[in-house]
C-alpha positions in Angstrom: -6.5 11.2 -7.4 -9.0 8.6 -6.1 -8.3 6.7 -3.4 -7.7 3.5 -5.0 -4.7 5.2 -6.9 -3.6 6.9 -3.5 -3.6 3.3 -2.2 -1.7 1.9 -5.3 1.1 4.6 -5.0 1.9 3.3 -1.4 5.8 2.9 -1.4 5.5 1.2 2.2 3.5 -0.7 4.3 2.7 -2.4 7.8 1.9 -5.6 8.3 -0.1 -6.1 11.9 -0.7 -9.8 12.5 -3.9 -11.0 14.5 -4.5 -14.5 16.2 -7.3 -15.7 18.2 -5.0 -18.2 20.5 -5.9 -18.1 24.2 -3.9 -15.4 25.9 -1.9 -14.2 22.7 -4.9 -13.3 20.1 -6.7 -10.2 19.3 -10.1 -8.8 19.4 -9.3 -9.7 15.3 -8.5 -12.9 15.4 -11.4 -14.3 14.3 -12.0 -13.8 10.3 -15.3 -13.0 10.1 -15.6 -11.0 13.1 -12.7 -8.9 12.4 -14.4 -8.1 8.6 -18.0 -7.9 10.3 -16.2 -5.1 12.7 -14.8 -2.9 10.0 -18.2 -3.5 7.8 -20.2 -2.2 11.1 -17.5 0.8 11.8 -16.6 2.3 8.7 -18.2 5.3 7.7 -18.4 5.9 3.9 -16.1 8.6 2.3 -15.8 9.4 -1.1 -14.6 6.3 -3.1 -13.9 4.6 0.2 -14.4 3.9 3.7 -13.0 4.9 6.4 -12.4 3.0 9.6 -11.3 4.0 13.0 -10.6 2.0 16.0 -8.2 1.6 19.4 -6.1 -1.4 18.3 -3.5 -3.4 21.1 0.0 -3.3 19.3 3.7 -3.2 19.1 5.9 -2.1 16.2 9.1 -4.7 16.4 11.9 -1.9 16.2 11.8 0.6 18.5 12.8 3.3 16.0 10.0 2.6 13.5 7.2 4.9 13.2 3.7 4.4 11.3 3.0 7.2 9.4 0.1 8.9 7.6 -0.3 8.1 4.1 1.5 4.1 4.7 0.1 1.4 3.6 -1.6 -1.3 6.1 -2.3 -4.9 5.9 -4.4 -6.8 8.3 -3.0 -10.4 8.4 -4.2 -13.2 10.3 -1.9 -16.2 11.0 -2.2 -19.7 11.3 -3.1 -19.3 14.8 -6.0 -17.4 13.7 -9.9 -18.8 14.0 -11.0 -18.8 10.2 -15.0 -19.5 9.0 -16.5 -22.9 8.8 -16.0 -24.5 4.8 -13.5 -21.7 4.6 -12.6 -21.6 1.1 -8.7 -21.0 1.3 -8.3 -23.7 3.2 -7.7 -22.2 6.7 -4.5 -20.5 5.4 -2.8 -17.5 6.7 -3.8 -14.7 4.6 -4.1 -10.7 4.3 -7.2 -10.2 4.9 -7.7 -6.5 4.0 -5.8 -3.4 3.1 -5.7 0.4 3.5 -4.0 3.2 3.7 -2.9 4.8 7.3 -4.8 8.0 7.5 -4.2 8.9 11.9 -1.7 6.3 14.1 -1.4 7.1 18.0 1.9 5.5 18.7 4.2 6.2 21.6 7.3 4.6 21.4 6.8 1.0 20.1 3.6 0.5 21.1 0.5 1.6 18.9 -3.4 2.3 20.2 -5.3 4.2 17.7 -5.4 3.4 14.0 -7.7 5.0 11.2 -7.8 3.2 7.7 -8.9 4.5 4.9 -9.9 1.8 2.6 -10.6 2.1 -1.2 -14.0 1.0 -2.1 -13.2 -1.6 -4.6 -10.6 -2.9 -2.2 -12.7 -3.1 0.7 -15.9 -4.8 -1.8 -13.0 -7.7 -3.0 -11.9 -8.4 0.2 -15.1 -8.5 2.4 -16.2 -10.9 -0.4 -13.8 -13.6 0.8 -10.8 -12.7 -1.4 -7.4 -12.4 0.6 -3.8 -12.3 -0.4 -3.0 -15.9 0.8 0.2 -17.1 2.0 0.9 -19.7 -1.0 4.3 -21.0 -2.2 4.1 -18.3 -4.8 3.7 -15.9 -1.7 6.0 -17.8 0.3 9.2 -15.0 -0.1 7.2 -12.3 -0.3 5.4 -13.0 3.5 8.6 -14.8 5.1 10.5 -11.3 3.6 8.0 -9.5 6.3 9.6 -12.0 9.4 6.5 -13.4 9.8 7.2 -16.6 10.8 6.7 -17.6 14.0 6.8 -14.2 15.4 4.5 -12.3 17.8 0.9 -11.7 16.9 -0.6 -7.8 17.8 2.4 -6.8 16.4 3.1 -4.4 13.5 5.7 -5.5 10.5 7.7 -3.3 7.9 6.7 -4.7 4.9 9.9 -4.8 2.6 8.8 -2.8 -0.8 9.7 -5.5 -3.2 6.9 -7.7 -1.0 4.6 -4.6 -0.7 4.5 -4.1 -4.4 4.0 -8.1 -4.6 1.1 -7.5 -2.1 -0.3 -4.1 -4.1 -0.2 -5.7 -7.4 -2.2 -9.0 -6.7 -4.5 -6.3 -5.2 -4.3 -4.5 -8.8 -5.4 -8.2 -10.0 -8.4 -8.8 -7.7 -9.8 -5.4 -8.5 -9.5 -6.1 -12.3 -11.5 -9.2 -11.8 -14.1 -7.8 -9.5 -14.7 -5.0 -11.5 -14.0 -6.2 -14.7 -12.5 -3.1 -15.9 -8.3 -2.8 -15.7 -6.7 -0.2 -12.9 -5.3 2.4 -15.3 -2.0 3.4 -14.1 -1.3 0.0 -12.4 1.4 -1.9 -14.3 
């Protein structure tokens, strides 16, 4: 199985949002830095890319656990610093997606992640596509508790909204490749 298809069989996902506000942003925060850092860090893997990096978060529930083989979105919020002419319009967005391959977490809070990210999924998004927060995406993002919450922190994504998420995903492939994701509905 390819790991595009590994990626589109996720059943869950984490959401970890990044700012860049004084005092309560991330390294992350800033659009084009954060995709210029996982550009610079991954290391090719078969139909992918895998990144690995020490990260500064908090999952919201104690009891919650990232596991290997979840999915992972990287959202950044409206307090987020986006590019100059950005084209969605400095909107909150997901700005790329993976599957958790290694998570060092002790109790809630998390400092190690490794991401493996498909290649066509990592191609559509470090070409300025993102999963932006619309009023068609409005239930699907406020389903997450997004919104006004802490930034750094890590989000169970609700399944309905991760299959919203996976399958505009599905759609953004399709067009970048121009071929359709067998197996995606």
């Amino acid at each position: 199985m390819s790991s595009l298809d590994n990626f589109l069989a996720t059943r869950s996902g984490w959401l970890f949002a990044l700012s860049a506000s004084a005092g309560r942003g991330s390294d992350w925060g800033i659009v084009d830095e954060f995709l210029g850092d996982v550009q610079l860090s991954s290391k090719e893997s078969d139909d992918g890319y895998l990144f690995s990096s020490q990260v500064w978060g908090k999952v919201l529930n104690r009891d919650s656990v990232i596991q290997k083989g979840d999915g992972i979105a990287f959202y950044h919020s409206k307090r987020a610093e986006f590019p100059y002419g950005d084209r969605h319009k400095r909107r909150q967005r997901i700005s790329l997606m993976g599957i958790v391959e290694e998570c060092q977490q002790a109790g809630q809070d998390v400092s190690f992640l490794k991401v493996r990210i498909p290649e066509d999924v990592f191609e559509v998004f470090t070409g300025e596509e993102a999963i932006v927060w619309t009023p068609e995406r409005e239930q699907a993002f406020s389903d997450c508790g997004l919104k006004d919450g802490p930034v750094r922190a890590f989000y169970p994504i609700p399944p309905t909204s991760w299959a919203t998420f996976l399958s505009d995903v599905a759609k953004m492939v399709e067009e970048y490749t121009g071929e359709p994701v067998l197996g995606w509905k």
